[in-house]
C-alpha positions as CSV (number, residue, x, y, z in Angstrom):
1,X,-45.1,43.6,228.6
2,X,-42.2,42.1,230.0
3,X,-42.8,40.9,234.1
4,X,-39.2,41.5,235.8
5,X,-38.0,39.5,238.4
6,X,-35.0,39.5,240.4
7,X,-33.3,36.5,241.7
8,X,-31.0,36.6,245.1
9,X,-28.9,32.9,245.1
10,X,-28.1,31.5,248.4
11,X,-25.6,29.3,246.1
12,X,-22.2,28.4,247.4
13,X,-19.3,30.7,245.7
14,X,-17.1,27.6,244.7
15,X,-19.4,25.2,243.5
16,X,-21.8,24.7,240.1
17,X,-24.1,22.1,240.6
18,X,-27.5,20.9,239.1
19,X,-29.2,23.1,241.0
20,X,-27.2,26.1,240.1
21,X,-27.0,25.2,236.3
22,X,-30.9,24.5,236.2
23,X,-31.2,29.0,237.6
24,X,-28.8,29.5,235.2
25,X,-30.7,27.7,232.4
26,X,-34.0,28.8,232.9
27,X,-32.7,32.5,233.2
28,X,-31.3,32.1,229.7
29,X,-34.8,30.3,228.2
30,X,-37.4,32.6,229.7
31,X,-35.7,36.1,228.0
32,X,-38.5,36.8,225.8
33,X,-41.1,36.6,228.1
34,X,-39.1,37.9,231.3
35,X,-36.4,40.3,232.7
36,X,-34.7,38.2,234.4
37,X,-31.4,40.1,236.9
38,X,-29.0,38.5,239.2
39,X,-28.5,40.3,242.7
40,X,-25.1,38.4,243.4
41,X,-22.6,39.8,246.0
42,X,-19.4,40.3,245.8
43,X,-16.3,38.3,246.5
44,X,-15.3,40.2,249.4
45,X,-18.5,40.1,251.2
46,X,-18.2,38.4,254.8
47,X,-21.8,36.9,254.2
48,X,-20.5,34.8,250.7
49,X,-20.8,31.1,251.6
50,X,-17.7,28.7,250.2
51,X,-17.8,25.1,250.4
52,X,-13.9,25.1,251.3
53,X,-12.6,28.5,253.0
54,X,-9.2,28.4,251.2
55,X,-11.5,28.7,247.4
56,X,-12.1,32.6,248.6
57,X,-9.0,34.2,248.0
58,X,-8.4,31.8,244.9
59,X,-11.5,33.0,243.4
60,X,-12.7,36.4,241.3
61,X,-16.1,35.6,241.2
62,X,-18.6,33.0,241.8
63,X,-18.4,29.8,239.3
64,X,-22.4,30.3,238.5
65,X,-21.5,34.3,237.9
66,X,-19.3,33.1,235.0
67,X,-21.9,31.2,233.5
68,X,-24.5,33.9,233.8
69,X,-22.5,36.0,231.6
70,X,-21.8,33.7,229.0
71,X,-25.3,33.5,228.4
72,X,-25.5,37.7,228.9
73,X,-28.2,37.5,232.0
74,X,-28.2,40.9,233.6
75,X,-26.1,41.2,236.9
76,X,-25.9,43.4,239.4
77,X,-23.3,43.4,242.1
78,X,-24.7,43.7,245.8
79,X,-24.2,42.9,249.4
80,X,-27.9,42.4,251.2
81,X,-28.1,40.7,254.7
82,X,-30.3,40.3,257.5
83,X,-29.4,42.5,260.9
């Protein structure tokens, strides 16, 4: 039986780094053993950190979203915060 787990980034929008690639990676290895989902939120979303503020209206979607479905990880699109 399959153990799901759900991962929430705190990444940056504009950036894919080590740390980000290494998620990325390990989502992709551990699909046989785990149901592993992305809760990312959207572009629009006030709460989406950027590295430089002009990279949000030149962007679609987050650099590590892109690399989560080359490798087909499950993703779904969602706006949580703290109040």
């Amino acid at each position: 039986m399959k153990k799901n787990i759900l991962i929430v980034p705190g990444f940056l929008s504009d950036t894919y780094s080590a740390i980000e690639r290494s998620f990325v990676e390990f989502s992709g290895w551990c699909k046989d053993d785990l149901e592993i989902t992305w809760l990312v939120p959207s572009m629009g979303f006030k709460e989406s950190r950027f590295e430089s503020r002009a990279n949000r209206e030149l962007l679609s979607e987050q650099i590590y979203v892109a690399e989560l479905k080359k490798k087909n990880i499950p993703i779904i699109e969602g706006n949580i915060y703290r109040v």
